[in-house]
NUZATOR-857954 format. One line per field, with one value per residue (C-alpha): residue in one letter; residue number from 1; x, y, z. Coordinates in steps of 0.1 Angstrom, whole numbers, plus 5000, padded with zeros to 4 digits. Layout:
# NUZATOR-857954
resn [A,...]
resi [NUM,...]
c1 [X,...]
c2 [Y,...]
c3 [Z,...]
END
This chain:
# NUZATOR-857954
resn [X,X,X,X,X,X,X,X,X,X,X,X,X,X,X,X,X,X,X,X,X,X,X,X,X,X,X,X,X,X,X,X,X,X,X,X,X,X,X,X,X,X,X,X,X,X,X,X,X,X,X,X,X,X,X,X,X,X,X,X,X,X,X,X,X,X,X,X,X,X,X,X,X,X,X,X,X,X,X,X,X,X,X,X,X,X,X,X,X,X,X,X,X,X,X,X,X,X,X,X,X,X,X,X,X,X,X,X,X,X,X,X,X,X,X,X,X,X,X,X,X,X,X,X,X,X,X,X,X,X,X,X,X,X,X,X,X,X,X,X,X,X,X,X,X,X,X,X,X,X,X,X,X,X,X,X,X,X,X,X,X,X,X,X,X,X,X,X,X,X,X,X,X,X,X,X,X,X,X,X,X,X,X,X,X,X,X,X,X,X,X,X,X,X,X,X,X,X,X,X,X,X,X,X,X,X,X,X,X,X,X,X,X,X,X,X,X,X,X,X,X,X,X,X,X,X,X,X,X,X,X,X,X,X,X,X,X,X,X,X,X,X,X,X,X,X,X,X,X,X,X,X,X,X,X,X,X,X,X,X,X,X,X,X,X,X,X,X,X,X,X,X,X,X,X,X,X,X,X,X,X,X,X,X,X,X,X,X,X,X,X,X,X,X,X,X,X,X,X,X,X,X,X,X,X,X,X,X,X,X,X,X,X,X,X,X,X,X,X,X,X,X,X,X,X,X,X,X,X,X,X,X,X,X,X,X,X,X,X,X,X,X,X,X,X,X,X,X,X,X,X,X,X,X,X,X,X,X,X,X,X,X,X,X,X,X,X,X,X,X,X,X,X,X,X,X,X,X,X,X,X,X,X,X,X,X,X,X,X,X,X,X,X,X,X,X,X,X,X,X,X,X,X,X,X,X,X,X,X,X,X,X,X,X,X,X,X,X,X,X,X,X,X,X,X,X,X,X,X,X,X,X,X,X,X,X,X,X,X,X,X,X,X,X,X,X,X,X,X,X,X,X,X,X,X,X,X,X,X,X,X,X,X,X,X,X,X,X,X,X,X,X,X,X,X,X,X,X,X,X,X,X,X,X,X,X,X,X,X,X,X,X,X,X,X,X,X,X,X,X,X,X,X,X,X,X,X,X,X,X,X,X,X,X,X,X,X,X,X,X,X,X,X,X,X,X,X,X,X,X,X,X,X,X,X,X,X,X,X,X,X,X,X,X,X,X,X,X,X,X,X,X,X,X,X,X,X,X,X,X,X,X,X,X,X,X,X,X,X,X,X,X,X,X,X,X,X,X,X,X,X,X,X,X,X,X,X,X,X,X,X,X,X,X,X,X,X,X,X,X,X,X,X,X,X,X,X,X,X,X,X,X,X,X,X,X,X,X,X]
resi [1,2,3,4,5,6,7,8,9,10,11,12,13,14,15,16,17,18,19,20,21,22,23,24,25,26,27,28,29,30,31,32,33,34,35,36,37,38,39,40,41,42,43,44,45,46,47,48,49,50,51,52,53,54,55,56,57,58,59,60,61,62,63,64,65,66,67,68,69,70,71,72,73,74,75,76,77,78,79,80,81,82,83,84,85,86,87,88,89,90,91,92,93,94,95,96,97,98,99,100,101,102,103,104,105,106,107,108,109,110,111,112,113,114,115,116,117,118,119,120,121,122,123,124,125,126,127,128,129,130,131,132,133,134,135,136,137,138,139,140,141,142,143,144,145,146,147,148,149,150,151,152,153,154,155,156,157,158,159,160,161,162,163,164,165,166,167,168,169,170,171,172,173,174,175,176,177,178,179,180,181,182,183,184,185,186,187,188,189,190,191,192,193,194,195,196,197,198,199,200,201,202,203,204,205,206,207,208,209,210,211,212,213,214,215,216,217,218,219,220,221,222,223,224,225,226,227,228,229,230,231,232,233,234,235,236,237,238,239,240,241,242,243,244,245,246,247,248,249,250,251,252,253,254,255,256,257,258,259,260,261,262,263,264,265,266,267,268,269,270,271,272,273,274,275,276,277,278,279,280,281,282,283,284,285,286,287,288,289,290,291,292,293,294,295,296,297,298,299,300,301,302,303,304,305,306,307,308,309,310,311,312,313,314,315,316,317,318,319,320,321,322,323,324,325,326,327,328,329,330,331,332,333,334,335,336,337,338,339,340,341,342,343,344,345,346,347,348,349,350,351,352,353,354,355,356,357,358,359,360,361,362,363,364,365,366,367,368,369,370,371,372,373,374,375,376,377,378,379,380,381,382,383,384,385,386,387,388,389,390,391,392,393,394,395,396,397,398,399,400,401,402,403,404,405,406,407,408,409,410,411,412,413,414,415,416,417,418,419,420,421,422,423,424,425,426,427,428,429,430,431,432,433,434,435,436,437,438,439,440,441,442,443,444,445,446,447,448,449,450,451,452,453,454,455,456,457,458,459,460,461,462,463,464,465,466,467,468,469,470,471,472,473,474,475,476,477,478,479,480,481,482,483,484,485,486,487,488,489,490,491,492,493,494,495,496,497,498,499,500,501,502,503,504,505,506,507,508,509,510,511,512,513,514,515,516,517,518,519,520,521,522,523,524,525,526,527,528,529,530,531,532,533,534,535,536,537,538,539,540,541,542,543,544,545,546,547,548,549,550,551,552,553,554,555,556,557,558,559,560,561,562,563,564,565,566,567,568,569,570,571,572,573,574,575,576,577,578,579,580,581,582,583,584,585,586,587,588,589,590,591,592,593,594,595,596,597,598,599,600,601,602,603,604,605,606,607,608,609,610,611,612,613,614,615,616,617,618,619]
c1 [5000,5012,5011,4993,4996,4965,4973,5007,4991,4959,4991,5010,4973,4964,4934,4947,4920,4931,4967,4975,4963,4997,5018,5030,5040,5012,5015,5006,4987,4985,4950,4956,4954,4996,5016,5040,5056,5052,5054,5071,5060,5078,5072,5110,5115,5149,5164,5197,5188,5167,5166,5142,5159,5135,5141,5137,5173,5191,5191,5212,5206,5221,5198,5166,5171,5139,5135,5126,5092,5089,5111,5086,5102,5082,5104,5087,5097,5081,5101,5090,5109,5086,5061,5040,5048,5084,5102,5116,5127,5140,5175,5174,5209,5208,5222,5247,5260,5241,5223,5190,5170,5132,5100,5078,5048,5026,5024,5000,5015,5051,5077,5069,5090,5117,5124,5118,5106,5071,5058,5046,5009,4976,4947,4923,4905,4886,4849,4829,4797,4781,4769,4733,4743,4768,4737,4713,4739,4733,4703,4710,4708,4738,4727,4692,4706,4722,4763,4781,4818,4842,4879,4901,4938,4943,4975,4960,4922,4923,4956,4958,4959,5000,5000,5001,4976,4947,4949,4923,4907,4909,4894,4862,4845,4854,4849,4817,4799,4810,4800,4769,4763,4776,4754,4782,4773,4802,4841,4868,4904,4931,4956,4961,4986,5020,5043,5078,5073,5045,5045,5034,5003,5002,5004,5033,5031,5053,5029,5001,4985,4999,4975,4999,5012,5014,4978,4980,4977,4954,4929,4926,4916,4891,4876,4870,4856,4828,4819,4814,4788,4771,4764,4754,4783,4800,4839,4860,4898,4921,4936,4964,4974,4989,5021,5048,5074,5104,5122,5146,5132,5096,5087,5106,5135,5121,5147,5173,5151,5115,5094,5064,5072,5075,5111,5109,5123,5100,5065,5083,5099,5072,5097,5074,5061,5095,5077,5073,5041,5031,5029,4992,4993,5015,4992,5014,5011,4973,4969,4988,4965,4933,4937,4949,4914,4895,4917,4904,4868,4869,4893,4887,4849,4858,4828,4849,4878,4887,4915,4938,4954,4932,4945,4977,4968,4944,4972,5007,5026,4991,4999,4973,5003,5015,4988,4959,4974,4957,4968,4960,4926,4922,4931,4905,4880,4891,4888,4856,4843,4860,4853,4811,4812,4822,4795,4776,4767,4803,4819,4845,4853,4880,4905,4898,4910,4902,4874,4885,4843,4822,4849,4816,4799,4795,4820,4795,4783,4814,4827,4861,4836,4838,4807,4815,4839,4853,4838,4870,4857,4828,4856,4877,4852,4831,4866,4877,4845,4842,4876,4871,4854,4818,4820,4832,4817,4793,4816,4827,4790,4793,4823,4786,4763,4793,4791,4757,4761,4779,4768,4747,4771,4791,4777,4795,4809,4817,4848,4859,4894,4924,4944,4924,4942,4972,5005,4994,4960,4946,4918,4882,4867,4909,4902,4870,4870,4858,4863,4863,4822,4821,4845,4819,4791,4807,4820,4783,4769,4798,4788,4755,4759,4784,4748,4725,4741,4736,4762,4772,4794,4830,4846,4879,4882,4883,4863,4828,4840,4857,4896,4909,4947,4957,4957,4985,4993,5019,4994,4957,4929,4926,4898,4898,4882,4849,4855,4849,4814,4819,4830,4808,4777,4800,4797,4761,4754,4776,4754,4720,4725,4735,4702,4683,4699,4689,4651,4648,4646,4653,4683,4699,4673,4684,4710,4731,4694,4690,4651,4661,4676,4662,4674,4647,4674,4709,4718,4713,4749,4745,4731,4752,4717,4713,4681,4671,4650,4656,4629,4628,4618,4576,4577,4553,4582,4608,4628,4636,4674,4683,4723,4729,4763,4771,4766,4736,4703,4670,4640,4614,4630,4607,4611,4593,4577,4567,4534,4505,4510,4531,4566,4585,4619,4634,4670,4688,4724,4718,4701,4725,4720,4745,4767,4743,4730,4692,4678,4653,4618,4597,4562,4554,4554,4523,4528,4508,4498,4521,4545,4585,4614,4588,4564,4529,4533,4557,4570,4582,4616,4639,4680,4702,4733,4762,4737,4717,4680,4662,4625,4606,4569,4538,4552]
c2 [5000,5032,5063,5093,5133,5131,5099,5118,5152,5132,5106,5139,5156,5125,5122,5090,5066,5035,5041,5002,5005,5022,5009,4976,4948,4940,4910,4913,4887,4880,4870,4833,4847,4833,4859,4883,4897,4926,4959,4979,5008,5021,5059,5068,5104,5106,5074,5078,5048,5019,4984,4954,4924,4886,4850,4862,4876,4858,4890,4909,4945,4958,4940,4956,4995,5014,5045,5075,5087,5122,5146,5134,5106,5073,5055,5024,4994,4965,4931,4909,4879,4878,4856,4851,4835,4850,4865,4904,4929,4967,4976,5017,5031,5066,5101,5090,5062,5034,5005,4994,4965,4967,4952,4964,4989,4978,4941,4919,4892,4887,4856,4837,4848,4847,4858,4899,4901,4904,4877,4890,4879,4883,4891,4889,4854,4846,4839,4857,4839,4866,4890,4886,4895,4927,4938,4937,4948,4985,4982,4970,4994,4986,5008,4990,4952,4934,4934,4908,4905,4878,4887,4864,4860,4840,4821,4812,4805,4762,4745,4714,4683,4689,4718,4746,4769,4763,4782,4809,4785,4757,4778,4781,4745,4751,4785,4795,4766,4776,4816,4808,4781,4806,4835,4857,4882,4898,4883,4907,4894,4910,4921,4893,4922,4907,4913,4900,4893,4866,4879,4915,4901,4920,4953,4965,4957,4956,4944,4967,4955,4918,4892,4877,4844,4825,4812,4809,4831,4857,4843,4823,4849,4859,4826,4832,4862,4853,4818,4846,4863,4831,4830,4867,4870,4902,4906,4938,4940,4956,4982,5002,5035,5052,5034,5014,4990,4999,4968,4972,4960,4978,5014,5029,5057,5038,5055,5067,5094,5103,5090,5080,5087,5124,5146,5155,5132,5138,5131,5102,5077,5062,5051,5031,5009,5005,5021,5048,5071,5078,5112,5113,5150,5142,5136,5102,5091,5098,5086,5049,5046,5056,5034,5008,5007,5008,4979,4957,4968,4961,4934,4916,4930,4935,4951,4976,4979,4984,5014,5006,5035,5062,5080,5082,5096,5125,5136,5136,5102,5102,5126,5158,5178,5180,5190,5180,5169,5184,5166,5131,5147,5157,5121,5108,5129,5121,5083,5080,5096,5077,5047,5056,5062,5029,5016,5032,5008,5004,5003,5024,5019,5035,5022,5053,5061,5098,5121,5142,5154,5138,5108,5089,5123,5124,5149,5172,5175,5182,5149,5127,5104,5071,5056,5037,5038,5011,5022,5017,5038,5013,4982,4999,5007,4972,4948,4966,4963,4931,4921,4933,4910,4916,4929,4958,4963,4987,5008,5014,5008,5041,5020,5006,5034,5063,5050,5058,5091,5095,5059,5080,5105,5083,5054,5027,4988,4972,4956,4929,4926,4906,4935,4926,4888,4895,4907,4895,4905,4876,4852,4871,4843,4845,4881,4875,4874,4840,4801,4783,4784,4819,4830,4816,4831,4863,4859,4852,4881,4899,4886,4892,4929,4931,4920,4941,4974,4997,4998,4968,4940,4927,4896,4880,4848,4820,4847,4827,4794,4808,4805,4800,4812,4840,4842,4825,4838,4812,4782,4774,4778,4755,4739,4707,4727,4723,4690,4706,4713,4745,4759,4744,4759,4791,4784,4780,4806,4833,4816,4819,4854,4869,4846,4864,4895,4883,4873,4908,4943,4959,4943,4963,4985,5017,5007,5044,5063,5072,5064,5029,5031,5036,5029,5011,5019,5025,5033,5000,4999,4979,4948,4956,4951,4972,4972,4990,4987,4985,4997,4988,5018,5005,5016,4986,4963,4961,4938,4946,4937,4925,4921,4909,4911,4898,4862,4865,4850,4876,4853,4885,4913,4942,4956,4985,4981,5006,4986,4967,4931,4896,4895,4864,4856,4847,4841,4836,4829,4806,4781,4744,4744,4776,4760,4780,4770,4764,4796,4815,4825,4801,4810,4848,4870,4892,4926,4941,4981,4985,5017,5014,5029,5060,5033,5023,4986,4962,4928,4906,4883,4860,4870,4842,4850,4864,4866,4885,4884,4893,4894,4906,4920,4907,4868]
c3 [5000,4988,5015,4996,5004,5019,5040,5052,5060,5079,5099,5110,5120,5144,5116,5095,5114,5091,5095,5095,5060,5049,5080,5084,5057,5037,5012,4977,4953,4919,4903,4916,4951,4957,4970,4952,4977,5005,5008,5039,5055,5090,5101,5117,5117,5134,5115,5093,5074,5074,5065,5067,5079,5074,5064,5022,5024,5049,5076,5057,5059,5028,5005,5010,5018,5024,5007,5028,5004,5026,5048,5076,5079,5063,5047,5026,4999,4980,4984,4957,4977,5012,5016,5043,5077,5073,5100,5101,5118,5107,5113,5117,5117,5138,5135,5164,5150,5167,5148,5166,5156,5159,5159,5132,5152,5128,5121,5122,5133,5155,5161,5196,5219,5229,5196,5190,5156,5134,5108,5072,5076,5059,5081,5050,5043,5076,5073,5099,5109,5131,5105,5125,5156,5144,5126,5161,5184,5171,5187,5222,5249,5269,5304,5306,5299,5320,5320,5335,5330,5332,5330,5321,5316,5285,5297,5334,5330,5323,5308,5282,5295,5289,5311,5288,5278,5252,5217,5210,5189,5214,5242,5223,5232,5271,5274,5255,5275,5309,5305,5294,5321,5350,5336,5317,5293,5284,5278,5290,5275,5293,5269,5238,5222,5216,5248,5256,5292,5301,5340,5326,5320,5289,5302,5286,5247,5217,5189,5192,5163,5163,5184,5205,5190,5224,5221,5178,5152,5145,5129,5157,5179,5151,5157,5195,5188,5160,5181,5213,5190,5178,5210,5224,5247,5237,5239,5253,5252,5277,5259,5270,5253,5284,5285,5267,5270,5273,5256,5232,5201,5205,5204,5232,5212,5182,5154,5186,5196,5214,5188,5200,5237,5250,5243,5281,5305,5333,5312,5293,5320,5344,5367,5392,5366,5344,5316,5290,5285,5250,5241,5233,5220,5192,5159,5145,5182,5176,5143,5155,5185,5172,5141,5166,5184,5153,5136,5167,5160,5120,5117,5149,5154,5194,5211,5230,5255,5290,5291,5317,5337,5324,5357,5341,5310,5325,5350,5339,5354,5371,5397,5399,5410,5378,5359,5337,5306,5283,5248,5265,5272,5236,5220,5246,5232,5200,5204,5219,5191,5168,5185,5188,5152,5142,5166,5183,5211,5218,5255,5263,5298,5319,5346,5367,5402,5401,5407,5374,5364,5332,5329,5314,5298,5257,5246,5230,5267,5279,5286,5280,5259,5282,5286,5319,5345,5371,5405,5425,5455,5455,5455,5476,5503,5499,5505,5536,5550,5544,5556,5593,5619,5623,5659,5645,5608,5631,5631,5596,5582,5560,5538,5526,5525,5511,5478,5470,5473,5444,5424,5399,5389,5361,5348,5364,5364,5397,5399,5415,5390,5386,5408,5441,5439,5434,5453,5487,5486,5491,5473,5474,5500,5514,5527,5543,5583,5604,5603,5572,5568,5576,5550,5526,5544,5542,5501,5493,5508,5495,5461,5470,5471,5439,5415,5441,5436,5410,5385,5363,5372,5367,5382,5377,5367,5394,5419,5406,5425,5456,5447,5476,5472,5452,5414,5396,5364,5353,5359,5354,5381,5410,5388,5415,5443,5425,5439,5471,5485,5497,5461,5442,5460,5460,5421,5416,5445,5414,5389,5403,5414,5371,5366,5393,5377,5340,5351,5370,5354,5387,5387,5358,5341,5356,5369,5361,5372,5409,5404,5403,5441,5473,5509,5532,5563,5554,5594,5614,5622,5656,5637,5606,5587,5550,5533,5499,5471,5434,5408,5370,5348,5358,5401,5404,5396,5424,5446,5483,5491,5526,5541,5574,5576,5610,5625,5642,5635,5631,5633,5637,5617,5605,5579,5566,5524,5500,5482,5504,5489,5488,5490,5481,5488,5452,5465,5497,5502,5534,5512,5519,5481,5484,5517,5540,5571,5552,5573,5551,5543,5522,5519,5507,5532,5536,5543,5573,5585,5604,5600,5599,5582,5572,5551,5561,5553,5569,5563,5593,5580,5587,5582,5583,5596,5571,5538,5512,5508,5485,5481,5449,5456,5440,5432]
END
């Protein structure tokens, strides 16, 4: 592919939204479909000269010079001698003297490692079989349907009988089956961009546009993808535009110099994490990422991405002090609109830690364009409450009532993530207080409250079935505890509640409108007891939610209603079905006149000790 004027001045603008269309190698065919060869395409502004290195001329860099095409520095040639599946690299000689040796930014496809260099690949050729459901998922409303996310780490979640990890292809026939078993709606990969290092959990990339070729090859991952869709489950990427690696053969000084990174030291070395930030102002740092996110969308027909760090992009080296930057703000803008336009039910959601305004606010309102936002205030708050000993939860009963004071001003995803399992934090049930029964008592009700509260949901993989140690990214999941009774129930207890969720407008429909929320009593702090009520968009239809959150029994509970009627207990978490002690309300409960909690109807209950209730009114 030949870069035009227009493609160069749109590149240098951070306007060139199909940039991988002129980047990269791209293979060439003759009318029988074989290959003819490949043409090269690197942007290196700073370079003296540069070469591409591959398997079609031995890696020697003096037979294939590229020629620099403009004095911005792309520099481009057709090899008639690569093929596909053939290794390269480019050798950029710099104004100082140095050679470097470097992975090509835009390829599609890149050598396992250890090996640091990209494959000559053609993405064209695979045969999508979800053309129905890209065509209806324009039409879904993704704040008033239920959203239930499973992350999973591709490398970790269940392992070949040989011990290594399934193929993207391979995953299909035990994956699709167990998210629709457990309830999942939605598939969130972390990072599947190539990466040198497996224990960076493919955080800090070299192949942006490469699928990583641990788990196969690209097409592969297509496959995933489209056998998700055949079956509703939508799939997000983590995506991560704040930072880069700093290995030697990926973008980092690309051609000797800050090229994609910042030309200040301070903004360009994230010491803490070992990294590099982009330099998200600059319009061929736009033009790569934008295109980047887009490529995923066409080519790989993703439904939207997680954006890890965003903290560190709004703030520079994601410290206030420093200042708003404002060019990172810009390309945020820029991508969300990008992103929307390409589809328009699309989820953008950001990794936020900060209280920067309108994170999830549509740009023309004034917004950075995100349409959610991880609550971690909300996950913050909800584990250290839950890891202190009842006997003294009384006292810190606002970690549970704080977050609704601020639930409905971004529209939210609760999450319960891969970074609260790791690095001695301990297993989800791990963290919770008590002996071994009441850890599970507590992790239900925990779990209980995570598909209860407004906002949509997020778990890490291995948090559905009670994992009891840590996550371990270098083997599979401790699959044999399902073995265990305990764990299983913890299972179907996970599974039952995104049914409950599913089966329950309440549960989801306005999920981002304070109408759909309403405290019953938010202050019984001596018996650690919460009670509210969720509406669907019709005020008739609602379900009253009950914590007890300490170990003692309540056999005659009152409990004040907002409708004269039947309420029946649809779920309850001390069920033995669930590993519960089997204390809960069968029959429906009739309400009576008697006032409480400012309502004129009551309802008298059972709380099992350590568990959720929840009852839903005219059943």
């Amino acid at each position: 592919m030949i870069m035009t004027k227009d493609d160069l001045y749109f590149f240098n603008q951070g306007e060139l939204f199909d940039a991988y269309r002129v980047f990269g190698a791209h293979v060439k065919k003759d009318e029988a479909g074989n290959v003819v060869g490949a043409q090269f395409t690197v942007w290196a502004p700073h370079a003296k000269e540069v070469s591409v290195l591959g398997e079609f001329n031995g890696f020697q860099a003096w037979v294939h010079n590229l020629t620099k095409v403009d004095s911005a520095g792309i520099w481009s040639l057709f090899i008639t001698e690569a093929k596909e599946w053939e290794s390269y690299k480019y050798e950029i000689k710099t104004n100082d003297g140095r050679t470097l040796y470097k992975a090509d930014p835009y390829a599609f496809f890149s050598a396992e490692r250890p090996e640091q260099m990209s494959k000559v690949y053609d993405l064209d050729g695979y045969h999508w079989d979800d053309s129905k459901y890209m065509k209806n998922r324009h039409n879904e409303n993704p704040y008033e349907s239920q959203m239930s996310i499973y992350e999973l780490h591709l490398g970790s979640w269940m392992n070949k009988p040989d011990g290594t990890p399934h193929k993207y292809n391979e995953l299909v026939d035990h994956l699709i089956p167990y998210l629709l078993g457990n309830g999942f709606t939605h598939l969130e990969l972390m990072p599947v961009t190539e990466h040198p290092l497996d224990q960076s959990w493919g955080y800090q990339g070299t192949g942006y546009y490469s699928a990583t070729s641990r788990y196969g090859v690209p097409k592969d991952l297509m496959y995933l993808v489209d056998k998700c869709h055949q079956n509703n489950i939508k799939v997000i990427l983590d995506w991560v535009p704040g930072h880069i690696c700093r290995d030697d053969h990926g973008l980092y000084m690309f051609d000797g110099e800050p090229t994609y990174e910042y030309s200040e030291e301070w903004k360009r070395e994230n010491i803490v994490w070992g990294t590099a930030n982009f330099d998200l102002g600059k319009g061929e740092v736009q033009s790569f990422l934008i295109s980047n996110a887009l490529f995923w969308m066409k080519k790989f027909h993703v439904d939207g991405f997680r954006i890890d760090a965003v903290s560190n992009i709004i703030y520079y080296l994601g410290d206030s002090r420093h200042g708003v930057n404002e060019g990172a703000l810009e390309f945020l803008k820029k991508l969300s609109t990008q992103v929307f336009k390409e589809h328009n039910q699309a989820l953008l959601i950001a990794e936020d830690s900060t209280a920067f305004p309108k994170v999830t606010h549509p740009v023309h309102l004034g917004g950075i364009g995100f349409n959610y936002k991880w609550n971690m205030g909300w996950m913050n708050d909800t584990l250290e409450y839950f890891e202190k000993d009842p006997v003294h939860r009384k006292y810190h009963h606002h970690d549970i009532t704080f977050g609704l004071t601020y639930a409905f001003s971004e529209n939210y995803v609760l999450p319960l993530s891969h970074d609260e399992v790791v690095h001695g934090k301990h297993s989800l049930v791990d963290k919770m207080p008590g002996d071994y029964w009441q850890k599970f008592a507590n992790y239900r009700a925990l779990m209980g409250l995570f598909f209860t509260h407004p906002g949509k949901t997020l778990l890490f993989m291995g948090g559905e079935f009670a994992q009891m140690h840590e996550w371990k990214d270098y083997t599979e999941l401790d699959w044999n505890l399902l073995e265990y009774p305990l764990h299983s129930c913890a299972k179907r207890f996970v599974s039952d509640m995104n049914q409950v969720v599913k089966h329950h407008k309440p549960l989801y429909e306005l999920d981002h409108n304070k109408e759909g929320f309403a405290w019953i009593d938010s202050n019984n702090s001596d018996q650690s007891v919460f009670s509210f009520i969720r509406y669907a968009k019709d005020k008739n239809d609602f379900v009253v939610v009950i914590l007890n959150l300490t170990p003692l029994a309540h056999h005659n509970f009152r409990l004040g209603v907002p409708k004269k009627g039947a309420y029946k207990e649809i779920i309850n978490s001390d069920k033995d079905v669930y590993g519960g002690g089997n204390l809960y309300n069968g029959l429906p409960i009739q309400s009576e006149v008697i006032k409480m909690h400012d309502f004129e109807q009551s309802i008298n209950v059972i709380l099992s000790p350590l568990s959720i209730t929840i009852l839903k009114f005219g059943e």
